[in-house]
DRENDO-1510 file (C-alpha; in Angstrom, 1 decimal, always signed):
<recs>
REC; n; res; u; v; w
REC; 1; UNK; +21.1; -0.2; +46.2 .
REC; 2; UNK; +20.2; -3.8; +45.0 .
REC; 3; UNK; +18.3; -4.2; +41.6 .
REC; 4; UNK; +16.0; -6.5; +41.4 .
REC; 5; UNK; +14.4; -8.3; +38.3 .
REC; 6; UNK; +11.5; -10.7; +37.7 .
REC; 7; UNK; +10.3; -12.1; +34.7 .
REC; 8; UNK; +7.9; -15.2; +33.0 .
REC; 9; UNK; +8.0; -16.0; +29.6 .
REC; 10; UNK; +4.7; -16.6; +27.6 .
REC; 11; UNK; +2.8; -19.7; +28.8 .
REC; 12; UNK; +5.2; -20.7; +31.2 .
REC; 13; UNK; +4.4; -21.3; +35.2 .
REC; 14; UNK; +7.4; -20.6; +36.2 .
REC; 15; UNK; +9.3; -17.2; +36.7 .
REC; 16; UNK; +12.8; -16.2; +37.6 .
REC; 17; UNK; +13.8; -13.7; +39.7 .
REC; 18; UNK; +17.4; -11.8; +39.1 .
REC; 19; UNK; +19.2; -10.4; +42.5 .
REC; 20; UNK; +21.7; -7.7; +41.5 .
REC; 21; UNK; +24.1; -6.2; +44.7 .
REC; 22; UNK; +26.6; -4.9; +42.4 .
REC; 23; UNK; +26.1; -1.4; +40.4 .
REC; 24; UNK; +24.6; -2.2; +37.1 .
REC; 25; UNK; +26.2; -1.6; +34.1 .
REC; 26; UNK; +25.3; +1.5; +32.4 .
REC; 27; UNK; +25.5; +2.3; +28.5 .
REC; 28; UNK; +24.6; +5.3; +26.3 .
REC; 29; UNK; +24.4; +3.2; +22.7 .
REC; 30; UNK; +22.6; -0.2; +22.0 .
REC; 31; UNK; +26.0; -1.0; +20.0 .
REC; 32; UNK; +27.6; -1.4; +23.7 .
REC; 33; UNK; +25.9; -4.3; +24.2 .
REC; 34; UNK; +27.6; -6.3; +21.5 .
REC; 35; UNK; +29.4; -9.2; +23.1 .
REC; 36; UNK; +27.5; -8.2; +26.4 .
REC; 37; UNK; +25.4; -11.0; +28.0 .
REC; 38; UNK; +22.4; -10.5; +31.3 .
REC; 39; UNK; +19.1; -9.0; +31.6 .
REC; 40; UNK; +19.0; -5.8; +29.5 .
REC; 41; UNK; +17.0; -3.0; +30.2 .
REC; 42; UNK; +16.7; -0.1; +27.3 .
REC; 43; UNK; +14.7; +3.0; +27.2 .
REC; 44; UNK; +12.8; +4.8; +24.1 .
REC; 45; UNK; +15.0; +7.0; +24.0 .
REC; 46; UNK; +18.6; +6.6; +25.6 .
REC; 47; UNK; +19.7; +9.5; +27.6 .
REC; 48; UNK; +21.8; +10.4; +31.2 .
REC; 49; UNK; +18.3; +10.2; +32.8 .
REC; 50; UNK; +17.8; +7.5; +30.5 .
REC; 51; UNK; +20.7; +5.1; +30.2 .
REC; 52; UNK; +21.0; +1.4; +29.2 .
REC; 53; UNK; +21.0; -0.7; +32.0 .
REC; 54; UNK; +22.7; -4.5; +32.0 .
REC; 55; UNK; +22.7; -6.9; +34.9 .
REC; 56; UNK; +24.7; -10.3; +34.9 .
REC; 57; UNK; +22.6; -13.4; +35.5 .
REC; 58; UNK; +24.6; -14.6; +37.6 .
REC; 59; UNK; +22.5; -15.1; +40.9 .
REC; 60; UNK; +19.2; -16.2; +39.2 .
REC; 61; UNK; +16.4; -18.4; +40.9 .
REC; 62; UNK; +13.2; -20.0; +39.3 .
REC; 63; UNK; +10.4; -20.3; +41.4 .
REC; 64; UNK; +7.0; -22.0; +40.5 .
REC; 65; UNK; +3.8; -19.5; +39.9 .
REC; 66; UNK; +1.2; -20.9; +42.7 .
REC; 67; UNK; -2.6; -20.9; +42.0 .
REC; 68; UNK; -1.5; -20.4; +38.2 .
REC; 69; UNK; -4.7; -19.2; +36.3 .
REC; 70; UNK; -6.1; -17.3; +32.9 .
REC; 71; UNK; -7.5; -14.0; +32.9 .
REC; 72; UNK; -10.8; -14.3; +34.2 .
REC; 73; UNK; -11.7; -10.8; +34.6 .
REC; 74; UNK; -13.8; -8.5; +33.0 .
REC; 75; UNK; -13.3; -6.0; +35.6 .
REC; 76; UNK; -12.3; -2.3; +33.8 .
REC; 77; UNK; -11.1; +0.8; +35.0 .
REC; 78; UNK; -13.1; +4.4; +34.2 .
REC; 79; UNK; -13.2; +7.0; +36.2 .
REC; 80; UNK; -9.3; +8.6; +35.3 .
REC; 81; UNK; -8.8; +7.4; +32.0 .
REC; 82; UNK; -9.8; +10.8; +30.2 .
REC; 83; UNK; -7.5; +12.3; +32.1 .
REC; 84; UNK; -5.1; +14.2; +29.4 .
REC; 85; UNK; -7.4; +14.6; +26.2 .
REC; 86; UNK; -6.3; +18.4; +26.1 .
REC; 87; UNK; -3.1; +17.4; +26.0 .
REC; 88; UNK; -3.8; +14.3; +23.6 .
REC; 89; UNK; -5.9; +16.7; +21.0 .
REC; 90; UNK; -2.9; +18.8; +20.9 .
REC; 91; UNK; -0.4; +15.8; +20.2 .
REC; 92; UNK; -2.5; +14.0; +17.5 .
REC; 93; UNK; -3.4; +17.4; +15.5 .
REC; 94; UNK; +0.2; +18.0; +15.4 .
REC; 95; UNK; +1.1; +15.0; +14.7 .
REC; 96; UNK; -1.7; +13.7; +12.1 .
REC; 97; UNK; -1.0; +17.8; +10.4 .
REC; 98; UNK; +2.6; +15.9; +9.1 .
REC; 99; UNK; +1.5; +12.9; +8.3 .
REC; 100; UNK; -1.5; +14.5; +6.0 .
REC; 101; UNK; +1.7; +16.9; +4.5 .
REC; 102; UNK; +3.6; +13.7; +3.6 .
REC; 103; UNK; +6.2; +14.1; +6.0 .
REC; 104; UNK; +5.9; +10.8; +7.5 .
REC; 105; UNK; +4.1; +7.2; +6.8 .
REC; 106; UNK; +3.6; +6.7; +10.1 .
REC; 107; UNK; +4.2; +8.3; +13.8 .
REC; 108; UNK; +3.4; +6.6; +17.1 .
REC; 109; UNK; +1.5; +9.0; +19.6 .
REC; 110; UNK; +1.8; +8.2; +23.3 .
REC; 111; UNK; +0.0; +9.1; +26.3 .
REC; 112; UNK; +0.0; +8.4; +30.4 .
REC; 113; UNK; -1.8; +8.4; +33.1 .
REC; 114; UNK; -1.7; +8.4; +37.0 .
REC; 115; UNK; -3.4; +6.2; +39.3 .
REC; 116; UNK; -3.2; +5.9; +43.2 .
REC; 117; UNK; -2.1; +3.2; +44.8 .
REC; 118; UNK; -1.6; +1.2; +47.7 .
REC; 119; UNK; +1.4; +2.6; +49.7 .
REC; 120; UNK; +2.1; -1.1; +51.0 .
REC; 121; UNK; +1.8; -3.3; +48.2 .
REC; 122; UNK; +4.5; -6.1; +47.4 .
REC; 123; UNK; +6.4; -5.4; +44.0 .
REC; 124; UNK; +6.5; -9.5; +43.8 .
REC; 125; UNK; +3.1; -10.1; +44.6 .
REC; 126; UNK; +2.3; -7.5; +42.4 .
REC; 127; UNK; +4.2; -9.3; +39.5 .
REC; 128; UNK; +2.5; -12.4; +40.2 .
REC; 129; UNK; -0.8; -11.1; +40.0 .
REC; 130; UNK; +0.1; -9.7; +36.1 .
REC; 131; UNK; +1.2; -13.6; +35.9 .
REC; 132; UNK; -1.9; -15.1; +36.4 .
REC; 133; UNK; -4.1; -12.5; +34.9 .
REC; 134; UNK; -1.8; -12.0; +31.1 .
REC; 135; UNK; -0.4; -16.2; +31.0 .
REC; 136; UNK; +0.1; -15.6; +27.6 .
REC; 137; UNK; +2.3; -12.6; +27.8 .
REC; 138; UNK; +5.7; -11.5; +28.7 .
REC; 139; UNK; +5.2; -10.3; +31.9 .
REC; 140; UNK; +8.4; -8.3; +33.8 .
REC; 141; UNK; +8.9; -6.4; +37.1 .
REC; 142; UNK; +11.9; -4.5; +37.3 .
REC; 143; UNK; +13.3; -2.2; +40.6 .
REC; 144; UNK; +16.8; -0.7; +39.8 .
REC; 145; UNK; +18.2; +2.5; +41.0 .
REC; 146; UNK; +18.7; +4.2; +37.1 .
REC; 147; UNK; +15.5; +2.9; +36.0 .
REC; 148; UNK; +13.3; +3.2; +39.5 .
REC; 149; UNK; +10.2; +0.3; +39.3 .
REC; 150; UNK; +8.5; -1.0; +36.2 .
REC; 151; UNK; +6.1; -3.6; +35.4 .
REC; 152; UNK; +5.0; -4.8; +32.2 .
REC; 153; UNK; +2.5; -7.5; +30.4 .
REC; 154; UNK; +3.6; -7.3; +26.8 .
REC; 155; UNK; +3.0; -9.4; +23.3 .
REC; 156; UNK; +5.8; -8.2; +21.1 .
REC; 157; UNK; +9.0; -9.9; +21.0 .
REC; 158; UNK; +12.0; -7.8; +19.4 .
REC; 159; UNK; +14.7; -10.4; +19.4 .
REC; 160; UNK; +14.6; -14.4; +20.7 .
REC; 161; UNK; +16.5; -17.3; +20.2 .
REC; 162; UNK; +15.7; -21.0; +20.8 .
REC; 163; UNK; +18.4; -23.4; +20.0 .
REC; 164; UNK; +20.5; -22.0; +17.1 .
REC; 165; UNK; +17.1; -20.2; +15.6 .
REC; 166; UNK; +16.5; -16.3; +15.8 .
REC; 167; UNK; +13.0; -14.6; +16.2 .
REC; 168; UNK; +11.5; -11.7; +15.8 .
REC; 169; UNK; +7.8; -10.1; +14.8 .
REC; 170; UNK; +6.0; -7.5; +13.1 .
REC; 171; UNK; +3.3; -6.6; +15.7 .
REC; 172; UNK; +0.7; -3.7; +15.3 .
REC; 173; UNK; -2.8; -3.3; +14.4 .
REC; 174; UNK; -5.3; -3.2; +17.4 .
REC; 175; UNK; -9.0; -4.0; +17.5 .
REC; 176; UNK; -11.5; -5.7; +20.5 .
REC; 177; UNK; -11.6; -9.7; +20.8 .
REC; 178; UNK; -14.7; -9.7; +20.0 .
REC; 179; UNK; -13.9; -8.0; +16.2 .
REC; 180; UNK; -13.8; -9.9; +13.6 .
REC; 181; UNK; -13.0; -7.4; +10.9 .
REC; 182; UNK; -9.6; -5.7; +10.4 .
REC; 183; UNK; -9.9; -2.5; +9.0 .
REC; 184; UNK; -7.5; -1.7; +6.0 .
REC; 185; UNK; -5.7; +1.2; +8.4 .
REC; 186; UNK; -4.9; -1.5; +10.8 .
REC; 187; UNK; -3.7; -3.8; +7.8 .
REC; 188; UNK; -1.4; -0.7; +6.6 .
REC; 189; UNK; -0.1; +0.4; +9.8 .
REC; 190; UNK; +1.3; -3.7; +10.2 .
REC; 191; UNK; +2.3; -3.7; +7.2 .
REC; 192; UNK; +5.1; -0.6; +7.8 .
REC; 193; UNK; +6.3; -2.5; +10.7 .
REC; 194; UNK; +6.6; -5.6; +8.3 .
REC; 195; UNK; +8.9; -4.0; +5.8 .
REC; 196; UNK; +11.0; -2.5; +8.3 .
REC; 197; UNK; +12.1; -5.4; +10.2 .
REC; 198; UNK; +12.2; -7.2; +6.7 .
REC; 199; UNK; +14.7; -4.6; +5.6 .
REC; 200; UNK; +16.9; -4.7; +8.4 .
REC; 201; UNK; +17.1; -8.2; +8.4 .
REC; 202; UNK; +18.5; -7.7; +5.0 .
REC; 203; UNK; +21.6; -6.2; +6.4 .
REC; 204; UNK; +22.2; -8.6; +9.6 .
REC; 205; UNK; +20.3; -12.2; +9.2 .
REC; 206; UNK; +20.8; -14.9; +6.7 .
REC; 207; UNK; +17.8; -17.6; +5.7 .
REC; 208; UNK; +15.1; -15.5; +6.5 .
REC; 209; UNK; +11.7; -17.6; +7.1 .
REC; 210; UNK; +8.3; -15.3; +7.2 .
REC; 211; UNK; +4.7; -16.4; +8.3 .
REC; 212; UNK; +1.6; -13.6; +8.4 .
REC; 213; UNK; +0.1; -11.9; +9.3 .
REC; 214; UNK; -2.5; -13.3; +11.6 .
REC; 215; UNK; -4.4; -12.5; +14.4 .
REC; 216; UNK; -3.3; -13.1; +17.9 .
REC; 217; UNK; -4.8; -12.3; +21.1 .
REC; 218; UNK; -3.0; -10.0; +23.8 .
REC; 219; UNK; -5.1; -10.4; +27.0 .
REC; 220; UNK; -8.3; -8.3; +26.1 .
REC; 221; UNK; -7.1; -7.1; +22.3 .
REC; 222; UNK; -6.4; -8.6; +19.3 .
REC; 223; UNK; -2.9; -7.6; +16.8 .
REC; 224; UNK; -1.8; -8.5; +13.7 .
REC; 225; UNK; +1.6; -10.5; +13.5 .
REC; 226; UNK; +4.2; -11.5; +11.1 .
REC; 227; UNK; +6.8; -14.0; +12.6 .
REC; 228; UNK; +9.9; -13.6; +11.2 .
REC; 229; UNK; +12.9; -16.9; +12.1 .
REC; 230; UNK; +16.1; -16.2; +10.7 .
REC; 231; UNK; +20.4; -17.0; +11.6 .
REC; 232; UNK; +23.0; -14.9; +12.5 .
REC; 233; UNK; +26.9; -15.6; +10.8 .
REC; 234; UNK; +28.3; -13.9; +14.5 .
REC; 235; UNK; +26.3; -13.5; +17.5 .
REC; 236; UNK; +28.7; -11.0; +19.2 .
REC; 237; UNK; +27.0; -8.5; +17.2 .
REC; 238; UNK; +23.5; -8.6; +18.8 .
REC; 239; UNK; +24.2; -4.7; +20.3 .
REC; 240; UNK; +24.4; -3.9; +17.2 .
REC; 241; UNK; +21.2; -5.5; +15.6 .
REC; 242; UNK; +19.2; -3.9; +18.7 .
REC; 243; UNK; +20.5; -0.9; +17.1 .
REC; 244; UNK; +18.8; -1.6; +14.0 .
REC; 245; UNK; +15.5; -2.8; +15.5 .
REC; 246; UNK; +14.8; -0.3; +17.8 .
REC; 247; UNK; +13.0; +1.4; +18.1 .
REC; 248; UNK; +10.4; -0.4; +15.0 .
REC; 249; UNK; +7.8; +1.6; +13.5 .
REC; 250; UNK; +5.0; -0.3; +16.3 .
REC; 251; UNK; +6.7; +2.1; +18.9 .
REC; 252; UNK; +8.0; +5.0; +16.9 .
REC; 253; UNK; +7.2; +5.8; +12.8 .
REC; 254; UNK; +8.6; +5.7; +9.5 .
REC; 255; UNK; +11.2; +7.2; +8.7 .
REC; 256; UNK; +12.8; +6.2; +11.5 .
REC; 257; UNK; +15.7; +8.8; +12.7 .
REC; 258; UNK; +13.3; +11.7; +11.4 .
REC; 259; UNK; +10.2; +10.3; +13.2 .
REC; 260; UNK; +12.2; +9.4; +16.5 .
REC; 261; UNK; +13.7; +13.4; +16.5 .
REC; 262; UNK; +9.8; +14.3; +15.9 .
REC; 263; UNK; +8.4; +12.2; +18.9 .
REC; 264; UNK; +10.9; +13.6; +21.3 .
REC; 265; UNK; +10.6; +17.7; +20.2 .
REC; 266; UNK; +6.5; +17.1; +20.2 .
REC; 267; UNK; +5.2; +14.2; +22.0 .
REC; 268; UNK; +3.7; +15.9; +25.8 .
REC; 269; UNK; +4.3; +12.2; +27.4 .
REC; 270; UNK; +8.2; +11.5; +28.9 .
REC; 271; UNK; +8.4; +7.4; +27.9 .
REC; 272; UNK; +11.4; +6.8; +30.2 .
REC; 273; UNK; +11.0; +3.3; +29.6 .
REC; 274; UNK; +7.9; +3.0; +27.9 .
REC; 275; UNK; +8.4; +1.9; +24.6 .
REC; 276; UNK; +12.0; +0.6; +25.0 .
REC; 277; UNK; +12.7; -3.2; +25.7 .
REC; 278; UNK; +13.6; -5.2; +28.4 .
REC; 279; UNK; +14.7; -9.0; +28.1 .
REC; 280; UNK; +17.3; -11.4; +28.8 .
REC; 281; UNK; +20.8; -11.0; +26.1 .
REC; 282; UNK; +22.8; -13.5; +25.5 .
REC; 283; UNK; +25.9; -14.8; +23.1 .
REC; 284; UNK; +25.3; -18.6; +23.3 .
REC; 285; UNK; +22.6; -19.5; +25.3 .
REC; 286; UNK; +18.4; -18.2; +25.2 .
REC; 287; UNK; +17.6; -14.6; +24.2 .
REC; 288; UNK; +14.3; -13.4; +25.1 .
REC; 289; UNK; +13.6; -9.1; +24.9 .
REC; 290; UNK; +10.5; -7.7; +24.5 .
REC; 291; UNK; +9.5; -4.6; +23.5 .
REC; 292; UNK; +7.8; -2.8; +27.1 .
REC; 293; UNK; +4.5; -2.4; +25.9 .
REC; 294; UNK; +1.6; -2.5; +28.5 .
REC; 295; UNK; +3.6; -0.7; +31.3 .
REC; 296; UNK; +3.5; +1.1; +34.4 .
REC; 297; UNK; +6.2; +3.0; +35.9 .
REC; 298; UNK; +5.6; +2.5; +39.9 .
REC; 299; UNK; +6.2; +4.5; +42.8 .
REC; 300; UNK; +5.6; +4.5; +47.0 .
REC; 301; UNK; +2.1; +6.1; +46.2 .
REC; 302; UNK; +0.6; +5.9; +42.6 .
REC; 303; UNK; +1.5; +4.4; +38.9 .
REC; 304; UNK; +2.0; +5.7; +36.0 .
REC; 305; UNK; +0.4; +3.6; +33.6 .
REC; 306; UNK; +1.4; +4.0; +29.4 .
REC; 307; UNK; +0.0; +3.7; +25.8 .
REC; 308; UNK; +0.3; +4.5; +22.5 .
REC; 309; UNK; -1.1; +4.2; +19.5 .
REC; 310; UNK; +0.3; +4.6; +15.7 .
REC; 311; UNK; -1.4; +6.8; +13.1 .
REC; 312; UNK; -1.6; +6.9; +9.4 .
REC; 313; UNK; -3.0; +9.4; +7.3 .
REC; 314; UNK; -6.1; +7.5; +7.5 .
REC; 315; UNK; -6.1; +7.8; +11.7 .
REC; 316; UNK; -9.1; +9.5; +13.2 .
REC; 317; UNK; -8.5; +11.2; +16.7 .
REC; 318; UNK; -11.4; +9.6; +18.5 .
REC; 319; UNK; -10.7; +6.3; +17.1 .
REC; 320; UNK; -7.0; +6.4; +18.7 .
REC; 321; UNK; -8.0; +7.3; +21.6 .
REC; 322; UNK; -10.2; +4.9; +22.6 .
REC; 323; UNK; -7.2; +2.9; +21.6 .
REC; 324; UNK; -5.0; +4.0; +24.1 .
REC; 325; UNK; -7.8; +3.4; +26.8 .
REC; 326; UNK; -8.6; -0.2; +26.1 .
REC; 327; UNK; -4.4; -0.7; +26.2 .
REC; 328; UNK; -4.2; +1.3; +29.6 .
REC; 329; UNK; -6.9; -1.2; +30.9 .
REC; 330; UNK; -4.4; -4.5; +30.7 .
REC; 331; UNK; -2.6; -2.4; +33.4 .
REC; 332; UNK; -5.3; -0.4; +34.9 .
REC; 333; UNK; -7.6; -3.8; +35.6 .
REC; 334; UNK; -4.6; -5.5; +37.6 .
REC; 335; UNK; -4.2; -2.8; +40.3 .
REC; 336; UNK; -8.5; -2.7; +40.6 .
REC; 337; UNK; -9.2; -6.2; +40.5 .
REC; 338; UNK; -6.7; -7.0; +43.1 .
REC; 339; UNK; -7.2; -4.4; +45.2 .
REC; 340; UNK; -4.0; -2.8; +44.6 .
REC; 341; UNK; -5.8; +1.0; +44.8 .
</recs>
């Protein structure tokens, strides 16, 4: 079966698409990947159902985005989203119950939902419509016979590189663009992911340069960021600093191995690839992987569309909730405003 991969970086109007007729290469560790160059495509949680996937660049076009445009829509999607509250109330009193006993400092609750959709729809017109509704996002589409089909409009970058410079950001925190006011459990859940990615750059980078946090705008929501530029002594170790990374405490909690084996034991929502990262690897040349936020899994007859949220001690069910709804709308508003239902 071919694989087939599409992708725009933020604020470009261009997109490339990967065509893959060769079996993809399949890992079960992130340290695999060290030395390893192509579009990389990672779950949450790596597993046989699950696995790493890598596809050489090698047969890569780059195609112009016609009728390119900002998000103009205020067009929202109700009638399913309260679909899984019993399930949700059950997750976040489990969850919130350790984090009030001190277990944690922070655990990442997700939830999905399912949405019909039109049998007949176009995978790459699909893609293009993310395009010109999220310009200012990451916006993939992936088809590939381990990983089925994915799309995805995301803000967070997990690793980048531009020239000989290395990137990378603390991004959590969520309020409405029309806030003004962070509250201080925003400002402390960021601030977790802060110190993480500071301390694991500790162990891998050299001349580390931080700026934040400030606010940046993600389509219809607002997150705090830190940007964090740094160097690398040998690049043939990126597997390996993936490793580190992920999953940060924006997708999964602090501390991180005991909060991961928490998630998957508890959590009612399968992630598959929700949550994991998707992104072009390289040695020597451009980096660019994202965490896949803002994602729907697709198939011949509905989406799955997923969200998360992370809580504190301070967290408030209600209040994460509505969360998770405004993020399933970046997803939910592109398959009713175009007609895709």
């Amino acid at each position: 079966m071919t694989s087939i991969v599409l992708y725009k970086l933020p604020s470009e109007k261009i997109y490339r698409k990967l065509v893959h007729d060769e079996k993809p290469q399949l890992f079960s560790n992130l340290k695999q990947l060290d030395g390893k160059e192509g579009f990389v495509i990672a779950p949450f949680i790596v597993s046989k159902s699950c696995p790493i996937v890598l596809l050489r660049n090698n047969q890569v076009c780059i195609r112009e985005i016609d009728n390119y445009k900002s998000n103009d829509s205020n067009s929202t999607f109700s009638p399913s989203l309260s679909i899984g509250r019993k399930e949700y109330s059950a997750d976040f009193r489990r969850f919130h119950a350790e984090l009030q006993s001190g277990n944690f400092d922070k655990l990442v609750l997700s939830r999905s939902i399912n949405i019909p959709i039109n049998s007949q729809l176009s995978l790459e017109n699909f893609f293009l419509e993310a395009c010109r509704l999220y310009p200012q996002l990451f916006v993939a589409c992936f088809d590939t016979p381990a990983t089925g089909a994915w799309l995805m409009a995301t803000p967070e970058l997990l690793l980048g590189k531009s020239k000989n410079l290395w990137h990378t950001m603390a991004l959590a925190g969520t309020m409405g663009h029309d806030t003004t006011q962070w509250s201080k459990k925003n400002i402390l859940e960021q601030e977790h992911v802060a110190e993480y990615i500071r301390s694991c750059l500790k162990e891998h980078a050299t001349n580390i340069d931080e700026s934040g946090p400030y606010s940046v705008k993600a389509g219809h929501l607002q997150h705090l960021q830190t940007d964090f530029n740094f160097t690398l002594s040998n690049n043939n170790h990126l597997g390996t600093l993936l490793d580190s990374l992920h999953p940060t405490p924006a997708v999964c909690g602090l501390p991180k191995s005991e909060a991961l084996k928490f998630i998957a034991a508890n959590e009612h929502n399968n992630r598959e690839y929700y949550s994991g990262f998707a992104g072009r690897l390289s040695v020597n040349g451009e980096t660019d992987i994202y965490v896949s936020l803002r994602c729907m899994k697709i198939y011949s007859n509905h989406a799955t569309l997923f969200a998360g949220g992370g809580l504190i001690n301070q967290s408030s069910e209600e209040n994460e909730w509505r969360e998770t709804e405004a993020k399933l709308q970046t997803m939910a508003r592109l398959i009713v405003t175009h007609n895709y239902v």
